[in-house]
Biopython code that builds the backbone (N, CA, C, O; Angstrom):
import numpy as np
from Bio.PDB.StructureBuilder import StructureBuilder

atoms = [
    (1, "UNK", "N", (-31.353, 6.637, 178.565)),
    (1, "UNK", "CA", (-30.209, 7.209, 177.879)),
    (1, "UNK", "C", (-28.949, 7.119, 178.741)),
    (1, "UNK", "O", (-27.834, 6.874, 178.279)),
    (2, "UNK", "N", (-29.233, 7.347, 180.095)),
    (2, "UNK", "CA", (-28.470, 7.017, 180.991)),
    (2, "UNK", "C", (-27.573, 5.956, 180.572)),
    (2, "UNK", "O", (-26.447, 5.759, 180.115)),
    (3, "UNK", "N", (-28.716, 5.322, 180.983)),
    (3, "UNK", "CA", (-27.714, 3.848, 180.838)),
    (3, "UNK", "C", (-26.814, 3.243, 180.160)),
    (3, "UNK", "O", (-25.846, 2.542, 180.457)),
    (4, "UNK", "N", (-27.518, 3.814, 178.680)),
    (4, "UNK", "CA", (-26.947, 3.084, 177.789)),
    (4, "UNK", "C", (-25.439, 3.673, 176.817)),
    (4, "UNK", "O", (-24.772, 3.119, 175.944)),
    (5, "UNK", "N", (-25.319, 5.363, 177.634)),
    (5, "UNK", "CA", (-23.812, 5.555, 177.803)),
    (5, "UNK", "C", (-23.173, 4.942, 179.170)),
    (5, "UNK", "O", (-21.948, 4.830, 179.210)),
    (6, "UNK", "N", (-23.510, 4.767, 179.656)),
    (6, "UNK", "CA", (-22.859, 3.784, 180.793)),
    (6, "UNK", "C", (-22.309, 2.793, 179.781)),
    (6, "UNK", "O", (-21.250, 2.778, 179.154)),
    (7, "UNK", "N", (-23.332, 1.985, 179.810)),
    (7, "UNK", "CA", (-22.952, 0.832, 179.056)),
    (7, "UNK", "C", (-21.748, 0.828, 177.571)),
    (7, "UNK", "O", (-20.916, -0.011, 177.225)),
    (8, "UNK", "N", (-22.147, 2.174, 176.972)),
    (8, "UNK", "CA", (-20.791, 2.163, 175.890)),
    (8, "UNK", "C", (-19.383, 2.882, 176.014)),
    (8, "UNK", "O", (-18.469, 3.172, 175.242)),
    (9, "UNK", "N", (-19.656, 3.026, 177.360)),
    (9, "UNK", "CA", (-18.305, 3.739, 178.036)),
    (9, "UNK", "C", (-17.584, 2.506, 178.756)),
    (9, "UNK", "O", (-16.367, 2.336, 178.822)),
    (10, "UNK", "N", (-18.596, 1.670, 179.288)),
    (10, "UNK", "CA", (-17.815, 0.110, 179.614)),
    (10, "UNK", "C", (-17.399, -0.709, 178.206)),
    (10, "UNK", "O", (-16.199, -0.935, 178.053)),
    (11, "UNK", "N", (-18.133, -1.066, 177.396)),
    (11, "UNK", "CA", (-17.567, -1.461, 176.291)),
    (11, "UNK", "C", (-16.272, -0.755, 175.856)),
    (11, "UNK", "O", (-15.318, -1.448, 175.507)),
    (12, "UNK", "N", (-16.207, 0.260, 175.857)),
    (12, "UNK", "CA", (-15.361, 0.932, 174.838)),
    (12, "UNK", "C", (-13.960, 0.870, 176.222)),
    (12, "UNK", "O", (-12.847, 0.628, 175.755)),
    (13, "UNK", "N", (-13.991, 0.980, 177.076)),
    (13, "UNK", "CA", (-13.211, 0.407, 178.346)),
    (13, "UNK", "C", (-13.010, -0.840, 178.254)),
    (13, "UNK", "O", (-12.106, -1.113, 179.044)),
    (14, "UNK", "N", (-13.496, -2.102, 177.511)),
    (14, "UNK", "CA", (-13.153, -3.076, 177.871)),
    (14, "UNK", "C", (-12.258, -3.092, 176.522)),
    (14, "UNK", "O", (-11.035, -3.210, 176.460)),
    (15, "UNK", "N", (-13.040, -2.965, 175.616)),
    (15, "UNK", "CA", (-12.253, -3.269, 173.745)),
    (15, "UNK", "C", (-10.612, -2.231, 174.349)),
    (15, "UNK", "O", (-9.533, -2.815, 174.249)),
    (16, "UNK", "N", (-10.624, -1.493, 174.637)),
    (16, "UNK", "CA", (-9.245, -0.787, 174.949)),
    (16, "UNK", "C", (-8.563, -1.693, 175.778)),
    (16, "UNK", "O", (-7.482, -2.053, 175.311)),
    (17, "UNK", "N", (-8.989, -2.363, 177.309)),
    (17, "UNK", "CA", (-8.161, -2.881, 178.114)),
    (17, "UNK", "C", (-7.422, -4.615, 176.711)),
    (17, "UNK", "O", (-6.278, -5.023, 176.509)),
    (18, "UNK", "N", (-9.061, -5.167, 176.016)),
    (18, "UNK", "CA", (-8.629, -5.888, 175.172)),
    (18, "UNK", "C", (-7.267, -5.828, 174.185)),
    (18, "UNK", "O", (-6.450, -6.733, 174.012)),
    (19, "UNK", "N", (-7.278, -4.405, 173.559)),
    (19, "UNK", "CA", (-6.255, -4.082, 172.842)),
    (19, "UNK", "C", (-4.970, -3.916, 173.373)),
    (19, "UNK", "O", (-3.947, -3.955, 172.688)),
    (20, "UNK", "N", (-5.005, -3.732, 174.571)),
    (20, "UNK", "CA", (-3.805, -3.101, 175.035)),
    (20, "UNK", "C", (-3.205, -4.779, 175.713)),
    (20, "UNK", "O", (-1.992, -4.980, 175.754)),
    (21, "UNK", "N", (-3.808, -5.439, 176.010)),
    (21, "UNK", "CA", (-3.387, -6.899, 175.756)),
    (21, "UNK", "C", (-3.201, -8.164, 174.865)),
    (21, "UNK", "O", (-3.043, -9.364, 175.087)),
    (22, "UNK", "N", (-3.288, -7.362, 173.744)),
    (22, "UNK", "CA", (-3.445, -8.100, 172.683)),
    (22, "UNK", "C", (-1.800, -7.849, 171.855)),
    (22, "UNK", "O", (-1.104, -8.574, 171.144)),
    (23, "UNK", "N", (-1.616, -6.056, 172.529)),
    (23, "UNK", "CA", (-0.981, -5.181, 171.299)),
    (23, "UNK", "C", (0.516, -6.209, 171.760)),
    (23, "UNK", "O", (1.207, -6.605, 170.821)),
    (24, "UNK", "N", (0.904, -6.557, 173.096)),
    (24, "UNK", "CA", (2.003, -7.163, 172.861)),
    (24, "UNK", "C", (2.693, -8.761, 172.190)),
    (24, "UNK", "O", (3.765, -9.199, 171.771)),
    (25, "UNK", "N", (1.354, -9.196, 172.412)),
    (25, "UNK", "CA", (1.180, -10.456, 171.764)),
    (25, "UNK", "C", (1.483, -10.416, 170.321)),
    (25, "UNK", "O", (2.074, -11.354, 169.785)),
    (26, "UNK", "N", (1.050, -9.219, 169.576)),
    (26, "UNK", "CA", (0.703, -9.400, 168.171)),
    (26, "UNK", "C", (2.586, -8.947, 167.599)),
    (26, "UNK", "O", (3.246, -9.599, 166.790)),
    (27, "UNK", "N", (3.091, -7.518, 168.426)),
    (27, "UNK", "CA", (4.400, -7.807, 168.219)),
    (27, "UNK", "C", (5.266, -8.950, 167.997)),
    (27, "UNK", "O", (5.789, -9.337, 166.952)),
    (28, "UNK", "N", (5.321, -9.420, 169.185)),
    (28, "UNK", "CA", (5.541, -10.596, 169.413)),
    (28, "UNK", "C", (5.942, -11.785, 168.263)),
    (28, "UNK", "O", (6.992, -12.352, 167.958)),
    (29, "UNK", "N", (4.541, -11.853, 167.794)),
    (29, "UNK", "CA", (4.445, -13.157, 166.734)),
    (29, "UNK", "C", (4.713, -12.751, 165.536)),
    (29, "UNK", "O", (4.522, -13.520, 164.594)),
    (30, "UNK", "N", (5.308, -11.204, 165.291)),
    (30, "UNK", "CA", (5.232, -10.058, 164.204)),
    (30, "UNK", "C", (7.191, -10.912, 164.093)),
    (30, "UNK", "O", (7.728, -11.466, 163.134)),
    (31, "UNK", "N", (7.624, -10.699, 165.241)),
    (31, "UNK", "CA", (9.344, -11.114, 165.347)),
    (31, "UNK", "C", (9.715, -12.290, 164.705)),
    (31, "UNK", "O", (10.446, -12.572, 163.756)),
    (32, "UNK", "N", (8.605, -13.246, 165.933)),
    (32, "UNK", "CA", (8.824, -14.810, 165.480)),
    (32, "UNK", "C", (8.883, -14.591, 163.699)),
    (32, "UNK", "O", (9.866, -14.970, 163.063)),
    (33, "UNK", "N", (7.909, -14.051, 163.159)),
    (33, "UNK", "CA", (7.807, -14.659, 161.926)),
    (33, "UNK", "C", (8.443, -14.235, 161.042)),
    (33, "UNK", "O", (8.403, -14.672, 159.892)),
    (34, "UNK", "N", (9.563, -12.741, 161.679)),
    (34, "UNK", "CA", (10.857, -12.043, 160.676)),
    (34, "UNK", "C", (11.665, -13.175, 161.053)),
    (34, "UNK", "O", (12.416, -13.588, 160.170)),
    (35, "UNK", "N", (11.683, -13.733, 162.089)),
    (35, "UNK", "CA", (13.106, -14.441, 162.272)),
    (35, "UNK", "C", (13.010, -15.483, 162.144)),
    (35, "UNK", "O", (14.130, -15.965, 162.318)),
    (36, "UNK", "N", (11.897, -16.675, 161.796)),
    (36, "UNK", "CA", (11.423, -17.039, 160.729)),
    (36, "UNK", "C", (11.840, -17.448, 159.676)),
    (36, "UNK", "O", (12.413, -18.509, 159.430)),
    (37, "UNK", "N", (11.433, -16.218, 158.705)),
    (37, "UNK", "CA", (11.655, -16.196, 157.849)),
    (37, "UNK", "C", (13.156, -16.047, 157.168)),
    (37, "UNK", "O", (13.601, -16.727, 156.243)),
    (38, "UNK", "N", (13.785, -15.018, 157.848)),
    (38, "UNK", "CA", (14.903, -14.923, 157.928)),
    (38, "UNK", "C", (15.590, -16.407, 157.773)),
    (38, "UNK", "O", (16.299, -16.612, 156.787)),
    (39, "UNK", "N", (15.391, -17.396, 158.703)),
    (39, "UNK", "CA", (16.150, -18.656, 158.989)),
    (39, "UNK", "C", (15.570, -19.769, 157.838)),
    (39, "UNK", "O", (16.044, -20.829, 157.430)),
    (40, "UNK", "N", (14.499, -19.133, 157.555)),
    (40, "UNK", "CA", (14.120, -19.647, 156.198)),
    (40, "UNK", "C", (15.127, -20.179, 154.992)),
    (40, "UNK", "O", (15.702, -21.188, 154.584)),
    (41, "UNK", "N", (14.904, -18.612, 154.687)),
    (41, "UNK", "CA", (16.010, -18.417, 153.510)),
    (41, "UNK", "C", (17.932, -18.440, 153.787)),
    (41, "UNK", "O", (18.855, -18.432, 152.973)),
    (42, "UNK", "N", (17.916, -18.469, 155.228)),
    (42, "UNK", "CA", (19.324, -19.428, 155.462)),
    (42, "UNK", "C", (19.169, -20.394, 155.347)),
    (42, "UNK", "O", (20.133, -20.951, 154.823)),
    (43, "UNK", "N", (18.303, -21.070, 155.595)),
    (43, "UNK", "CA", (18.544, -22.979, 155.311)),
    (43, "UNK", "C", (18.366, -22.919, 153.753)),
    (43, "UNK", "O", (19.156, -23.677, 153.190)),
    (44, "UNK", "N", (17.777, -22.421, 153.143)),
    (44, "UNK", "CA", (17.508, -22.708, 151.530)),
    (44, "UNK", "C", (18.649, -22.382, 151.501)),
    (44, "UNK", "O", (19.288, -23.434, 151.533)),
    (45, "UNK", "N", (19.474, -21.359, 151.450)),
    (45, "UNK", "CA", (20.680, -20.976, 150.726)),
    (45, "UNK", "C", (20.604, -19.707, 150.158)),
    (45, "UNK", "O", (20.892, -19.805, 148.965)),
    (46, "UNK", "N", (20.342, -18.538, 150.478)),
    (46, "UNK", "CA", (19.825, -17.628, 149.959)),
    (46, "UNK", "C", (19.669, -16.457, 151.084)),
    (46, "UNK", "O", (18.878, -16.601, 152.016)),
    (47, "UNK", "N", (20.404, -15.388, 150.950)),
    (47, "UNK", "CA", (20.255, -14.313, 151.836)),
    (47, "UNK", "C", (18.788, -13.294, 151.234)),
    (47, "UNK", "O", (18.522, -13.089, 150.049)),
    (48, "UNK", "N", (17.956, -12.747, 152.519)),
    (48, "UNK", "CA", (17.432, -11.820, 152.296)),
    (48, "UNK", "C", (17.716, -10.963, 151.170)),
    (48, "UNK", "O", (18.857, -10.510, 151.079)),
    (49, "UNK", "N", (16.814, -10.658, 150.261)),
    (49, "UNK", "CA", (17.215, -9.763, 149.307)),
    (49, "UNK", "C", (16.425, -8.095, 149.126)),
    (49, "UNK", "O", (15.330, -7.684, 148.742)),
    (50, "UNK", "N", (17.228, -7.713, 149.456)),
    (50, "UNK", "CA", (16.867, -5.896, 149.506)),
    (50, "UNK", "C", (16.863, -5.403, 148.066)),
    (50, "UNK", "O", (17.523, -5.990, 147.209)),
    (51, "UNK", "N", (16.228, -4.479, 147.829)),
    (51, "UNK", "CA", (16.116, -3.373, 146.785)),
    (51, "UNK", "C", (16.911, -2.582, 146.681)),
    (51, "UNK", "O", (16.731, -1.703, 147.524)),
    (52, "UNK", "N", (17.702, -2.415, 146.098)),
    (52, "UNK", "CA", (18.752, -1.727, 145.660)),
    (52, "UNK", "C", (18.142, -0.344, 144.745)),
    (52, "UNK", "O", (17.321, -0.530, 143.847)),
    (53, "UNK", "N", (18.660, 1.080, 145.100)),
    (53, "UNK", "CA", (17.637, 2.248, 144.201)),
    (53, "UNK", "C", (18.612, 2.308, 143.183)),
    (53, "UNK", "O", (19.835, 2.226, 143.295)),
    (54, "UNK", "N", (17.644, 2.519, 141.785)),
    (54, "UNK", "CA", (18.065, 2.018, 140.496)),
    (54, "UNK", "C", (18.825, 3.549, 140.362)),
    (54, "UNK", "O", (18.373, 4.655, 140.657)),
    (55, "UNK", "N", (20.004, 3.212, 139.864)),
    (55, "UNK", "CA", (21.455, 4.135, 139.777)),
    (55, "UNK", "C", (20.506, 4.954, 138.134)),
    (55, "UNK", "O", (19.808, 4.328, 137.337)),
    (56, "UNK", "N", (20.682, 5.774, 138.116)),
    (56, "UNK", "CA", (20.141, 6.638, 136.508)),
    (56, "UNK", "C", (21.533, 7.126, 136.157)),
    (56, "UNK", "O", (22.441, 7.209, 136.984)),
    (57, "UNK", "N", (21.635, 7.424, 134.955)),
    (57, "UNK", "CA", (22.509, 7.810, 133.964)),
    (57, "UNK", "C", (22.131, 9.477, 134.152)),
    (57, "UNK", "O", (21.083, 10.034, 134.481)),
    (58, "UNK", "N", (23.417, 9.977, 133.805)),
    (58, "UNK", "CA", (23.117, 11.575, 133.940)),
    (58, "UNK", "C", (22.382, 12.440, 133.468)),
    (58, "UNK", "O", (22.852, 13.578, 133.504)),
    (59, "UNK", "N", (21.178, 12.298, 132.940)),
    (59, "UNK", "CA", (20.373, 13.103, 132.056)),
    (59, "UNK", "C", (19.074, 11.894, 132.527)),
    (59, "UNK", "O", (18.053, 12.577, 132.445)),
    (60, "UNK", "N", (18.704, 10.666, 132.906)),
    (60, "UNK", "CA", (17.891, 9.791, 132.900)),
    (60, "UNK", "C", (17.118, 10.069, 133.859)),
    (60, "UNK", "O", (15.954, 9.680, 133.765)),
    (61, "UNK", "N", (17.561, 10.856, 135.112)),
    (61, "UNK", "CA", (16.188, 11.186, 136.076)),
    (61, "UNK", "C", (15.494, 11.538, 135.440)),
    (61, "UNK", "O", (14.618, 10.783, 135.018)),
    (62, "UNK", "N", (15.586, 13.492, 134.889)),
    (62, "UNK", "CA", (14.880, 14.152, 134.598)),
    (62, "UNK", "C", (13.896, 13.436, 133.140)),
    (62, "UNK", "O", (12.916, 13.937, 132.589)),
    (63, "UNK", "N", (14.388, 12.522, 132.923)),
    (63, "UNK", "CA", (13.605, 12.115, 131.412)),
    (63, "UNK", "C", (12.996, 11.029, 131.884)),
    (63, "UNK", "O", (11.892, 11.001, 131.341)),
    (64, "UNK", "N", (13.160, 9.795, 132.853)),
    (64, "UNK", "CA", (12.140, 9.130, 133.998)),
    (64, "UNK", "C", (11.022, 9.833, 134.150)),
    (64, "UNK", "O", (9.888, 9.514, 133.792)),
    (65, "UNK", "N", (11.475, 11.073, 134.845)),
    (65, "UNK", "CA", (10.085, 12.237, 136.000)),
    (65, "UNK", "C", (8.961, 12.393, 135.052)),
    (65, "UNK", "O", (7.756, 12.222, 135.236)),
    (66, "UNK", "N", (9.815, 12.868, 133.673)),
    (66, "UNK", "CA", (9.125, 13.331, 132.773)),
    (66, "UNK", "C", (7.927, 12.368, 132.060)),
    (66, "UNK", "O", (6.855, 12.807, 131.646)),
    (67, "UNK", "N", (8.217, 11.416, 132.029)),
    (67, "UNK", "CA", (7.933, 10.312, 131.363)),
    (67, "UNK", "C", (6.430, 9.374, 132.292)),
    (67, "UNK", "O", (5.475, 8.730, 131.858)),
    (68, "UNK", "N", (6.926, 9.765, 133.803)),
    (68, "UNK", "CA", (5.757, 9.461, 134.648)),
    (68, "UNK", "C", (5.172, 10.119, 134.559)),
    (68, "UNK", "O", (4.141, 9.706, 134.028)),
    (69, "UNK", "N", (5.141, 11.476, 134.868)),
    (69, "UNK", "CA", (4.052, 12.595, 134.945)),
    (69, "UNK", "C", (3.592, 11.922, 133.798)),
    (69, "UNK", "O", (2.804, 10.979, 133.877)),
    (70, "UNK", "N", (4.112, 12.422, 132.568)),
    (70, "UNK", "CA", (2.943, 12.424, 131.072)),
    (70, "UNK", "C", (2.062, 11.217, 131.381)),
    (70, "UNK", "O", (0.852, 11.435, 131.330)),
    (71, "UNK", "N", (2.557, 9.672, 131.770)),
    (71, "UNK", "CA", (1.542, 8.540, 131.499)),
    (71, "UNK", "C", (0.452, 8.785, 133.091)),
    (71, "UNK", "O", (-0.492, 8.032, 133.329)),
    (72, "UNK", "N", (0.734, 9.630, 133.750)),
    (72, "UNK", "CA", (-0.254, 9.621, 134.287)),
    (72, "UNK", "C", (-1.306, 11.770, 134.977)),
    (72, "UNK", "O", (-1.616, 12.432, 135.967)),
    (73, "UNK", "N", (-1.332, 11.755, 133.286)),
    (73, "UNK", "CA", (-2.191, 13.247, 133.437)),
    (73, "UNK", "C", (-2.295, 13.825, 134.466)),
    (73, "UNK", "O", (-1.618, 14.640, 135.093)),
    (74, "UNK", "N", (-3.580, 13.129, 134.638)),
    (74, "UNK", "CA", (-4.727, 13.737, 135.949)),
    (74, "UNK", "C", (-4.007, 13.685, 137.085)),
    (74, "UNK", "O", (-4.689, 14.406, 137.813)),
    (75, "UNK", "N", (-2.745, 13.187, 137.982)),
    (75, "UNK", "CA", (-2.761, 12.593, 138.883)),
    (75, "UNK", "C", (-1.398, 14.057, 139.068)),
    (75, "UNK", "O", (-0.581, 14.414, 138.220)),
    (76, "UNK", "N", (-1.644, 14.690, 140.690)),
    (76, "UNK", "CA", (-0.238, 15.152, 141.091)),
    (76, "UNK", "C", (0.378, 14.715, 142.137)),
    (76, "UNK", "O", (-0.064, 14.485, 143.263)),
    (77, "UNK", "N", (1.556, 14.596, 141.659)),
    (77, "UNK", "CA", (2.608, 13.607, 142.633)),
    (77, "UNK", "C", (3.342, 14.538, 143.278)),
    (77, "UNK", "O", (3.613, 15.678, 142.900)),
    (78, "UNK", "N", (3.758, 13.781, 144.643)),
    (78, "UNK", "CA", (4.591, 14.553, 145.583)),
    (78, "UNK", "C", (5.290, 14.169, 145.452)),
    (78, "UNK", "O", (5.202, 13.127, 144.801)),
    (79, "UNK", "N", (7.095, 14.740, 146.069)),
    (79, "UNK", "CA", (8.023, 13.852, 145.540)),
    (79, "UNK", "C", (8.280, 12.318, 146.036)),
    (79, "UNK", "O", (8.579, 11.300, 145.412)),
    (80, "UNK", "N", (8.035, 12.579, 147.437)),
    (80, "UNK", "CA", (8.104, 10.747, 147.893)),
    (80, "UNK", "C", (7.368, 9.944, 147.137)),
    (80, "UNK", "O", (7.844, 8.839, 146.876)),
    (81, "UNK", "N", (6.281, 10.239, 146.703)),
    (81, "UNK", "CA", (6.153, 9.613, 145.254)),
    (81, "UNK", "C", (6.303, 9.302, 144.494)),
    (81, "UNK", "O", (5.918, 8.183, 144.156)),
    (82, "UNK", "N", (7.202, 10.385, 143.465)),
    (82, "UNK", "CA", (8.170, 10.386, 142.359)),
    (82, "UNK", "C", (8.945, 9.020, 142.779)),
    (82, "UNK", "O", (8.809, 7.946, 142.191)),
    (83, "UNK", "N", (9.930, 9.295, 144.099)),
    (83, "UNK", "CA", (11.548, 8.936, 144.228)),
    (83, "UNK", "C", (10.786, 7.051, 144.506)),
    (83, "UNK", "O", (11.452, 6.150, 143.995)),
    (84, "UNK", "N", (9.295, 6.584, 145.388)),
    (84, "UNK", "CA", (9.159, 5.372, 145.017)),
    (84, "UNK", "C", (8.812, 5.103, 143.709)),
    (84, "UNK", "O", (9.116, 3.930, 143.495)),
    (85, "UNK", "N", (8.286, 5.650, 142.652)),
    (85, "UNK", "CA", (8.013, 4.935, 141.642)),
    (85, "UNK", "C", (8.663, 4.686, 141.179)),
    (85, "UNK", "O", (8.678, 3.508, 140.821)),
    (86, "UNK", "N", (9.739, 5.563, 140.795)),
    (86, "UNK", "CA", (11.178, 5.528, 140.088)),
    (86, "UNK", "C", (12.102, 4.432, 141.141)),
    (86, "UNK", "O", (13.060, 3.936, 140.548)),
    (87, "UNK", "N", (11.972, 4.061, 142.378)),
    (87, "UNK", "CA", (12.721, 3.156, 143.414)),
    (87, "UNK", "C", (14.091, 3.805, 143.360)),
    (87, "UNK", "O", (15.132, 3.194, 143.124)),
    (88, "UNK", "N", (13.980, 5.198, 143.621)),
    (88, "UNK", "CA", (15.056, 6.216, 144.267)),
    (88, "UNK", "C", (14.282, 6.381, 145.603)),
    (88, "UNK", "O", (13.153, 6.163, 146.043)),
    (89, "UNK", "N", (16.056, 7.126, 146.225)),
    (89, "UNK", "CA", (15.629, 8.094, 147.113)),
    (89, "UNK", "C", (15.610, 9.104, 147.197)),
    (89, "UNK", "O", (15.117, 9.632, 148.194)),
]
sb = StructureBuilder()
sb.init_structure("model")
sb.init_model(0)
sb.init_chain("A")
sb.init_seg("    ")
for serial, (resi, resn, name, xyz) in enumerate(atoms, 1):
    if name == "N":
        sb.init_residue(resn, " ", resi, " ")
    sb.init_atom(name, np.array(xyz, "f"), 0.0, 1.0, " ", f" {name:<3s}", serial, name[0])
structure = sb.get_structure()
């Protein structure tokens, strides 16, 4: 029994020293491939395109909210919930 926490206290020591050399690498190639992409869609012709949160009419939240809840019964939503489904903030 000895041993064989020895042995998974070295494993679990090595998979950590592994990760912790891995973790900057993976950043890394996380950049390359925003900037990338980014230079992508400059050579096509075409800027990055963001989501814009959909503007409601003055009475249209509350009849949105309303309108989600009902199609989905069973389910209770928090508001960061609400404000992505609707793509508010």
């Amino acid at each position: 029994m000895e041993e064989k926490k020895i042995r998974q206290e070295k494993a679990a020591l090595m998979q950590k020293e592994c990760k912790d050399k891995i973790k900057p690498l993976e950043d890394e190639l996380s950049n390359i491939i925003k900037k990338l992409v980014a230079n992508l869609l400059k050579f096509k012709g075409s800027s990055p395109v963001k989501a814009a949160p959909i503007k409601f009419g003055r009475g249209q939240p509350g009849s949105s909210i309303k309108e989600l809840l009902r199609s989905n019964p069973g389910k209770t939503f928090k508001l960061r919930e609400i404000a992505d489904a609707l793509n508010t903030k």
